[in-house]
Each structure stands twice: as structure tokens, then as C-alpha cells.
C-alpha positions in Angstrom: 464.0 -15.5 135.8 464.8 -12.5 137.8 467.4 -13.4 141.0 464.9 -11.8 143.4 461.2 -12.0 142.8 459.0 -9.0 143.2 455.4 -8.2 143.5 454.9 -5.2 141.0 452.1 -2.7 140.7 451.4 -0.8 137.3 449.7 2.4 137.4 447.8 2.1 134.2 446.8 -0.2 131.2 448.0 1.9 128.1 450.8 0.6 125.9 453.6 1.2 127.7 451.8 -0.2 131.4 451.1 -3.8 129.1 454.6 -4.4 127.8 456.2 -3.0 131.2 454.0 -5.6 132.7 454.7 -8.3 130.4 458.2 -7.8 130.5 458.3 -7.9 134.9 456.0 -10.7 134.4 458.6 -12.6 131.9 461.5 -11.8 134.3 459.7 -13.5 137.3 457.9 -11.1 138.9 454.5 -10.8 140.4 452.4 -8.7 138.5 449.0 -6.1 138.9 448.1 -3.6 136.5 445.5 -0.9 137.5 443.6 0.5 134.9 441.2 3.2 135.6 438.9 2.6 132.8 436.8 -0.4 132.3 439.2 -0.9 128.7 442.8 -0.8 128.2 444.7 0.7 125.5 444.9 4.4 126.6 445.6 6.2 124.0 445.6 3.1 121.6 442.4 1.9 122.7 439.5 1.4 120.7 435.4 0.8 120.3 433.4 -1.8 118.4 432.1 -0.3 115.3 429.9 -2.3 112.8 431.5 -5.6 113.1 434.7 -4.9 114.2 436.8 -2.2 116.0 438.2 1.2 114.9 440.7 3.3 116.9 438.8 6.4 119.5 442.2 8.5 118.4 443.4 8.1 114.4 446.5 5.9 114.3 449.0 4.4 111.4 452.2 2.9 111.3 455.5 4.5 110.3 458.2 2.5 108.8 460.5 3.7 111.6 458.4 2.6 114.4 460.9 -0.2 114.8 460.0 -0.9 119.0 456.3 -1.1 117.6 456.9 -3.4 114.5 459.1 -5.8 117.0 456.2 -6.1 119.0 453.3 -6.9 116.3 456.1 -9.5 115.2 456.7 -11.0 118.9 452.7 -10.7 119.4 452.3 -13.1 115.9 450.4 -10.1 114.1 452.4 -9.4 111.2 449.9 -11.4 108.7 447.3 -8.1 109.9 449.3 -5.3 108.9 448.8 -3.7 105.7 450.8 -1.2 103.8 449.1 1.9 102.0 450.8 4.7 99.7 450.4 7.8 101.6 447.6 10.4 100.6 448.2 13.8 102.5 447.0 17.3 101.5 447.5 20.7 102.8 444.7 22.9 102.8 444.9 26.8 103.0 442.4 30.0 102.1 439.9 27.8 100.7 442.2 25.5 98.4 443.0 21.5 99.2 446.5 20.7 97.1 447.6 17.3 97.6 451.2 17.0 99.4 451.7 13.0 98.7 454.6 11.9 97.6 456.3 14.7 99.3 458.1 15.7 96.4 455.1 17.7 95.4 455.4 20.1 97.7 457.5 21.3 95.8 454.8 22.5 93.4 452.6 24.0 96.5 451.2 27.1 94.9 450.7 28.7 98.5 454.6 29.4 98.4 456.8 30.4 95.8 459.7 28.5 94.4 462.5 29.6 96.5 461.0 29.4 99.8 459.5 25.8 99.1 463.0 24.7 98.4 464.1 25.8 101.5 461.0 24.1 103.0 462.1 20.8 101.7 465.6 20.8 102.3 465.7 21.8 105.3 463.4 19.5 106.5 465.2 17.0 105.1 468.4 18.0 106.8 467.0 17.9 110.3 465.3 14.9 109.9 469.0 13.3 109.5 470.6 14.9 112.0 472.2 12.2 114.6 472.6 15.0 117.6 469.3 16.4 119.1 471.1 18.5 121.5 471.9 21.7 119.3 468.2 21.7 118.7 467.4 21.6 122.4 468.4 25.5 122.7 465.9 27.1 120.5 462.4 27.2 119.7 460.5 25.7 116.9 459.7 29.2 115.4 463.1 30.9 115.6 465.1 28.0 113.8 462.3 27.8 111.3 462.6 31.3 110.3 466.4 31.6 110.8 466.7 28.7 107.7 463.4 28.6 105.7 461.9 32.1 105.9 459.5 34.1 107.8 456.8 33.4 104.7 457.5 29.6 105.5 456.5 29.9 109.2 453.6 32.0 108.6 451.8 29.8 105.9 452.8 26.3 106.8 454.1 26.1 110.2 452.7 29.1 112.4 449.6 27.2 111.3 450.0 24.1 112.9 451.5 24.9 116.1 448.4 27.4 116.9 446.2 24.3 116.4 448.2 21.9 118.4 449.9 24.3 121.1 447.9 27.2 121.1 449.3 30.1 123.4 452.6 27.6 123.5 453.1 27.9 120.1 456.0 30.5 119.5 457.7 28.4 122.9 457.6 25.3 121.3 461.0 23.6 121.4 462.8 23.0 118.0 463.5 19.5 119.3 459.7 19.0 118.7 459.8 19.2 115.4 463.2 17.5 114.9 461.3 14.5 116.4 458.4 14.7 113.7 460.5 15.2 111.1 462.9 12.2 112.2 460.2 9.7 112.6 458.8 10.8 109.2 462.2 10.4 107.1 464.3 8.9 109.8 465.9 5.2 109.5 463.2 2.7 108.8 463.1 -1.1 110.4 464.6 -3.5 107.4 461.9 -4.8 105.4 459.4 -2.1 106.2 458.2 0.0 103.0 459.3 3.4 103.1 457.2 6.3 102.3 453.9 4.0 103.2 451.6 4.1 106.0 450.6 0.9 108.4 447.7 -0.2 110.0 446.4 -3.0 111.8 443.1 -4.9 110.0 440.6 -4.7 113.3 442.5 -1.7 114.8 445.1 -1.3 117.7 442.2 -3.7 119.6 444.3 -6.5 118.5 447.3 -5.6 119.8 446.1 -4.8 122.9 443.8 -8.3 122.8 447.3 -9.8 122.2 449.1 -8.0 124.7 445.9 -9.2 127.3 446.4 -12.5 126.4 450.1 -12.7 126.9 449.8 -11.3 130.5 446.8 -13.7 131.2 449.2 -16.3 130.4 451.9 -15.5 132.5 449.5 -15.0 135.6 449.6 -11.2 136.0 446.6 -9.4 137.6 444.4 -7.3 135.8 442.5 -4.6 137.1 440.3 -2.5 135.0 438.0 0.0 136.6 440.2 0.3 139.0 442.1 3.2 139.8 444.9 4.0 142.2 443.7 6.8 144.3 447.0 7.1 146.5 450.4 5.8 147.3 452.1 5.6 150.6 455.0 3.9 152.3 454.1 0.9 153.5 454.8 -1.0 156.9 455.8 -4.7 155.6 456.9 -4.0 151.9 458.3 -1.0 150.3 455.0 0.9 148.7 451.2 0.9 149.9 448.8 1.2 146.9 445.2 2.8 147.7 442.3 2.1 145.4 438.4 2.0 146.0 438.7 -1.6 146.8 441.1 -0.7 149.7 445.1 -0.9 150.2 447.7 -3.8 148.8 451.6 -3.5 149.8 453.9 -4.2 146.8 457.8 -4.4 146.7 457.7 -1.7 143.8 455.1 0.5 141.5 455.6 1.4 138.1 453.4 4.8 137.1 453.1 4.8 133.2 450.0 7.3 134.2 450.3 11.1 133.0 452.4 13.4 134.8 449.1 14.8 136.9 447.9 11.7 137.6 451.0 10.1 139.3 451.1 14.1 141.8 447.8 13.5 142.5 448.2 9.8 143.7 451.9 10.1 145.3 451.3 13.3 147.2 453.8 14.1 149.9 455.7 10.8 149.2 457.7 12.8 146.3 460.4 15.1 147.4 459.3 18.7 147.3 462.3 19.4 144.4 460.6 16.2 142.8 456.7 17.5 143.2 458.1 20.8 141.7 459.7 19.7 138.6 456.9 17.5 137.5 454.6 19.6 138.2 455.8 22.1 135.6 455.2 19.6 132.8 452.5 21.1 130.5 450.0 19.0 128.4 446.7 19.7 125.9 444.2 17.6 125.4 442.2 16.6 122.7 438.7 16.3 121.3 438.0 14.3 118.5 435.0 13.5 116.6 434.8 10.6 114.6 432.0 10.2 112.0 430.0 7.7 110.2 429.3 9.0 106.7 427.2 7.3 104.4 429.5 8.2 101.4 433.3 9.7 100.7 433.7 13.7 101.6 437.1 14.1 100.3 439.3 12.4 98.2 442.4 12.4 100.5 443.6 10.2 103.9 445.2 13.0 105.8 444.3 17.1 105.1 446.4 19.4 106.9 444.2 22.6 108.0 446.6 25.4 107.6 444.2 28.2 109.0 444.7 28.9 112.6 440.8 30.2 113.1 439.4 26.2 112.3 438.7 24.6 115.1 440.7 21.4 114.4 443.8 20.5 113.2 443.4 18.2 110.4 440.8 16.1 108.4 441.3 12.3 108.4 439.0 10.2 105.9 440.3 6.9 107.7 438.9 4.8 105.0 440.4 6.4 102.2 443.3 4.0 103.9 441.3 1.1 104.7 438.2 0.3 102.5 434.5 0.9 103.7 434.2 -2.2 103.1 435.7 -3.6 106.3 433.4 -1.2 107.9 429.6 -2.7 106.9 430.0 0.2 103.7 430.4 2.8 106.3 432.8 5.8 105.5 434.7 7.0 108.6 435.9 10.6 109.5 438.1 11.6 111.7 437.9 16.2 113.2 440.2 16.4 116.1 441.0 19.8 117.9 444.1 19.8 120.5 443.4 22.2 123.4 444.4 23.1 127.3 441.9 20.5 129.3 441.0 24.2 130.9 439.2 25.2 128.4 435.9 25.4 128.3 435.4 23.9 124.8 436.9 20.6 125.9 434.2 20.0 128.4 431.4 21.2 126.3 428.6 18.9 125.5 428.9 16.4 121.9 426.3 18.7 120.5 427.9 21.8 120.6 431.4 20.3 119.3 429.4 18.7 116.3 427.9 21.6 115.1 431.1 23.6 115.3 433.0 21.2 113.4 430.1 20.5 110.7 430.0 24.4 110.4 433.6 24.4 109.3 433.8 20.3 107.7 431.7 22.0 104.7 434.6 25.0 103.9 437.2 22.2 104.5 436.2 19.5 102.2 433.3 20.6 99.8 432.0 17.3 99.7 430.6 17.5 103.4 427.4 18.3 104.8 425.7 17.6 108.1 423.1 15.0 106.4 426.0 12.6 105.1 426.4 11.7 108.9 424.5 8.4 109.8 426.2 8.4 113.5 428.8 10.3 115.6 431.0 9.3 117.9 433.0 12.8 120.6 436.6 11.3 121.9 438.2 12.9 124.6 441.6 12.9 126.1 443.4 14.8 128.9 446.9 14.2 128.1 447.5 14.3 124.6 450.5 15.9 124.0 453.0 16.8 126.2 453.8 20.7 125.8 457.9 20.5 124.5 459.8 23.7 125.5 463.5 24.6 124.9 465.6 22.9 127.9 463.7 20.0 128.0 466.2 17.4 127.9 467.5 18.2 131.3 464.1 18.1 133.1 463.3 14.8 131.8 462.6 12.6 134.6 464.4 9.2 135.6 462.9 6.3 135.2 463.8 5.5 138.7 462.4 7.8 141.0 464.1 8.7 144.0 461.5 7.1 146.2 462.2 3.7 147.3 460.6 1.0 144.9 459.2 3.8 142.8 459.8 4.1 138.9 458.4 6.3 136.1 457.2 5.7 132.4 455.4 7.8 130.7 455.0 10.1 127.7 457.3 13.0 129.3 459.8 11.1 129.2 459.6 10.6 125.4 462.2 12.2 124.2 464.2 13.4 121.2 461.1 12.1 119.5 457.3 13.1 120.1 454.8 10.9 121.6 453.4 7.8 120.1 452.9 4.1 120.3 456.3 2.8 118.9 457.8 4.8 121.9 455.0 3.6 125.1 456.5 0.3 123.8 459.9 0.8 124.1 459.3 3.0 127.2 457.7 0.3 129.2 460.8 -2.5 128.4 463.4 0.2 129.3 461.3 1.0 132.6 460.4 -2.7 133.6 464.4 -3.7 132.8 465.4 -1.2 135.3 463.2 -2.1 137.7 464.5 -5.6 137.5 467.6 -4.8 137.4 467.6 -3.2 140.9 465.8 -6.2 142.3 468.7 -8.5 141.5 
């Protein structure tokens, strides 16, 4: 029980806005998540789907998601998470070569000997490297060249970051990659496989259903469809929060919203310096289309599309992981495209995305074609992926804010490692323990 008890708004009902909740509410204080949209989840969310759920934006489990494997085991949802061998390929000018176990890379006709050894090794030498800082100072591109070959960055990499940063891509911060590569080879939690992917059987839903339950239990609040429009100082506590419903003082707001979202609400009760630095942090978004296919269209989970002219980054057969079987015999298909939210492809109707991504599906993996699909489902997402550029680790923001009662926890603040839901957990408990920890 915290010494001094505390009523507690949380900007938004993702990952990192439950646990920071849960853990505020555990420590005694008084508790209200606002959730713009009528679900939570953000990112992790999902949608009913023959029977059960399935995630609106792919997700697995690494074996070094340690903050996220706590949770499922605090949550009493160990007994739903399965383990699967991995079953990656890359594909390039028209060929598909599986990549899984990642030794066979190593036989990857699309490079020659020399240059995939250097590929391998020294990926696996930054993926073990304790010190993030060296790579801090230097972009992705330049390091990659400088130790595994111009040929390297051109057929593998150069690839990949046009698809995921687009104009960003040669500014992309080395530190970027050090935190992919880390959280793929890096130190797994005891007792997890290595070298396997996890999932949860009925999707990240029942996390979140957990994490819902847990707060309901502890008495905290819950808001969905219901926004925070502004912030303000308020006259008898420390904050005013605006919605459509009207205006509630708190002793102290936690923002777990994007970047934009938290300028847009707080307005002129940042510091200009403040409003000027966060303001300079750069996301993409993300479309996604997921597909209901009456049969298999490739014989691979994950297919890296090395070909900066597709329009999406990779191929996901989701139930080459999980059987169709758990999905009424359904086959399910992940396309997703990163992209700035400005351009016009992002907002362009379902129609227009599908037939783009049909037109290239076919080139992609042979065994596609338009009539396979029995129903398709266009995800979108503003802030995707923050845009990492060299420097970054001395712009990250604090988690307190210097704004009385104000505090910060959000993906930009994710950091040697990239975004993802093993790190919104941990986020949100390192947020909500200094929050309390200035109340006492």
C-alpha cells in the first residue's frame, strides 16, 4: 500500500496503460484508464474471427521477452502458450529459400560464401554485445557496410529498411538493428525454448481479458471510447483531464499514448523546450491486410520480401504456426506495408489496398490468387514504429515529465531495443513505480 494515496489518470488502454494501471492500482492508488477506442489492446488488440480471436497486427513470442513471459505467468496463462520451431524465408528476384534454422543462411544462393559469413557473424556479434552506446553514433547502413559488405546491404538489408522506413532508411540508427538482433539471439528467460516462436491459443485477447479482469478486481475505472481531448492545470488537484464527457481533476496522469497524441492533448502545459523535443520524434504507420484463405498459399510462417518496389514488407501464413484448425478450417494471411501516415496510400480505401497486394501476393508466393480469399480484413495503425536515428539515446524522454503530476510511457521511450509487447509491459511497471514513488 502506497504511503499517500493518489487518484491516477491513464492516457490509453494498450499494454503498457493496463500493467501501469494495475500496478498504481496494487500500490493503493485510485485508478482511470481512458481508452479512445471502444477495445483495449492497442497494438496487441484483437477481433473475433470464427470462434475465437486472432491478433489485427501479427504477433509471437520470443524466448527473450522475459517482462512478457513474467506477465502471462502472474496472469495464470502459461498452460495457453505454445511453442513452434521457427519457419522463416527470404524471398528475392522471384525465388523463396527458406532461412529457418538460421544456420541456413549460410547456404543463401543470393550471396556468395564469403559475404554470407560475414552476414552471420557479425550479426551474431552484435546481438551479444552488452554496450549499446558505441552503436548510438552511426547509422544502420554505414556499420553494415563497414563490417559485412556493400553487396550485404544491398541484397538483404537495403531491402528491408526501404520497406519499413522508407526515405529514413539510410538515417536509421545502428542501435535499431542492434535491438532486433539482441531480442532475436539475446539472453532468453530460463525455461523458455530457444530458437522457437510463442503464441498465445485465442490470441493476445486473453491477455488483455486477463489484464481487464485484474483491474476490475482491484476497483480501477475503465473507460473505453473515451478519449482525453485535453489537459490542464487544475484548481483543487494537480492536473485537469478533458474528455467529451467533460473535465475530472486527478493528483497525477500517466500518457502511455503516442508521442502526437500526448502534444495534441497537453498543449501549452509542456514547456516550449519540452513541446520541441517531442515533437521531433518521427513514426510510420502501418497497413495490414489480413486474409481468410480457403487453403495454404505458401509453405512458410514468416517470408521476408527483399524487393524494395513490393508494397509490403513480408508475408505471414499465421497458420502455418497455429493449425486451421483452431480457425473453423480457415487459412489466415497476414500483407503488411509500413508507411508515413501522410501518405496517401495509408488512407486509401480497403479496395484499392487489396488489389495492390493481390497483384503482387501471386509473384510472392505462387500458390496465391485472388479467388483463394473467402473474406478480408484492412488494419490500420498510426504509430507503428517509432523512426530510430543516431543520437537517440540522449533525446529519450523521462518518465517523469517536468510538469507537475505528469509522467510518460510510451514506445519512444523503448530503448536499446525496438518496440514490442515484452517492453509496453515493462514500460508501464517502471512508469507506474515512479509515479508512486514520488507520491510517498
Amino acid at each position: 500500500m502506497s504511503p499517500a494515496r493518489r487518484s491516477v489518470a491513464v492516457m490509453g488502454g494498450g499494454l503498457a496503460g493496463l500493467v501501469g494501471a494495475l500496478e498504481l492500482a496494487r500500490r493503493g492508488h485510485a485508478v482511470t484508464v481512458y481508452e479512445k477506442y471502444p477495445t483495449f489492446g492497442g497494438l496487441a488488440s484483437a477481433f473475433p474471427l470464427r470462434g475465437t480471436h486472432l491478433e489485427r497486427f501479427y504477433h509471437h513470442i520470443f524466448s527473450t521477452d522475459v517482462d512478457l513471459l513474467d506477465l502471462i505467468d502472474e496472469l495464470g496463462l502459461s498452460a495457453s502458450l505454445v511453442w513452434n520451431a521457427e519457419n522463416n524465408a527470404n524471398w528475392r528476384g522471384g525465388k523463396t529459400f527458406p532461412i529457418s534454422p538460421a544456420w541456413r543462411l549460410l547456404l543463401w544462393p543470393e550471396l556468395p560464401p564469403w559475404d554470407r559469413l560475414r552476414l552471420a557473424f557479425h550479426s551474431r556479434r552484435a546481438s551479444l554485445a552488452r554496450d549499446w552506446r558505441p552503436f548510438d553514433a552511426m547509422t544502420a547502413r554505414d556499420w553494415i557496410i563497414r563490417n559485412m559488405g556493400e553487396r550485404v546491404w544491398r541484397v538483404m538489408w537495403e531491402p528491408l529498411f526501404r520497406s519499413k522506413f522508407g526515405a529514413h532508411a539510410d538515417s536509421v540508427s545502428m542501435t535499431w538493428l542492434y535491438g532486433r538482433l539482441s531480442a532475436r539471439f539475446g539472453p532468453s528467460r530460463k525455461g523458455a525454448p530457444t530458437g522457437k516462436l510463442g503464441y498465445l491459443m485465442g490470441s493476445t485477447q486473453i491477455l488483455v481479458d486477463a489484464l481487464l479482469g485484474r483491474l476490475r478486481e482491484a476497483g480501477v475505472d475503465l473507460r473505453p471510447s473515451r478519449g482525453v481531448t485535453g489537459l490542464g492545470v487544475g484548481t483543487q488537484r494537480a492536473l485537469r483531464v478533458d474528455t467529451r464527457a467533460g473535465s475530472e481533476e486527478v493528483d497525477a496522469v500517466l500518457a502511455t499514448c503516442a508521442t502526437p497524441e500526448l502534444l495534441a492533448a497537453a498543449g501549452d502545459l509542456l514547456p516550449g523546450g519540452l513541446r520541441a523535443d517531442l515533437a521531433s520524434f518521427r513514426y510510420h504507420g502501418s497497413v495490414v491486410a489480413v486474409l481468410e484463405m480457403r487453403r495454404s498459399v505458401t509453405p512458410h510462417y514468416w517470408t521476408n520480401v527483399l524487393d524494395r518496389d513490393r508494397p509490403f514488407l513480408a508475408v505471414i501464413e499465421h497458420t502455418r504456426m497455429i493449425p486451421p484448425q483452431h480457425y473453423g478450417g480457415a487459412h489466415l494471411l497476414y500483407a503488411a506495408r509500413y508507411l508515413d501516415t501522410a501518405d496517401p496510400f495509408f488512407r486509401a480505401p480497403d479496395g484499392e489496398v487489396l488489389e495492390l497486394f493481390y497483384r503482387h501476393l501471386g509473384d510472392v508466393v505462387p500458390g496465391f490468387e485472388p479467388g483463394v480469399v473467402e473474406r478480408a480484413h484492412v488494419m490500420r495503425a498510426d504509430y507503428t514504429q517509432p523512426i530510430v536515428t543516431p543520437g537517440y539515446g540522449a533525446r529519450i524522454p523521462p518518465h517523469r515529465l517536468p510538469v507537475r503530476g505528469l509522467y510518460l510511457a510510451n514506445m519512444t521511450q523503448v530503448f536499446p531495443e525496438d518496440r514490442g509487447m515484452s517492453y509496453s509491459v515493462a514500460l508501464g511497471r517502471r512508469a507506474a513505480a515512479a509515479l508512486d514513488s514520488d507520491a510517498a
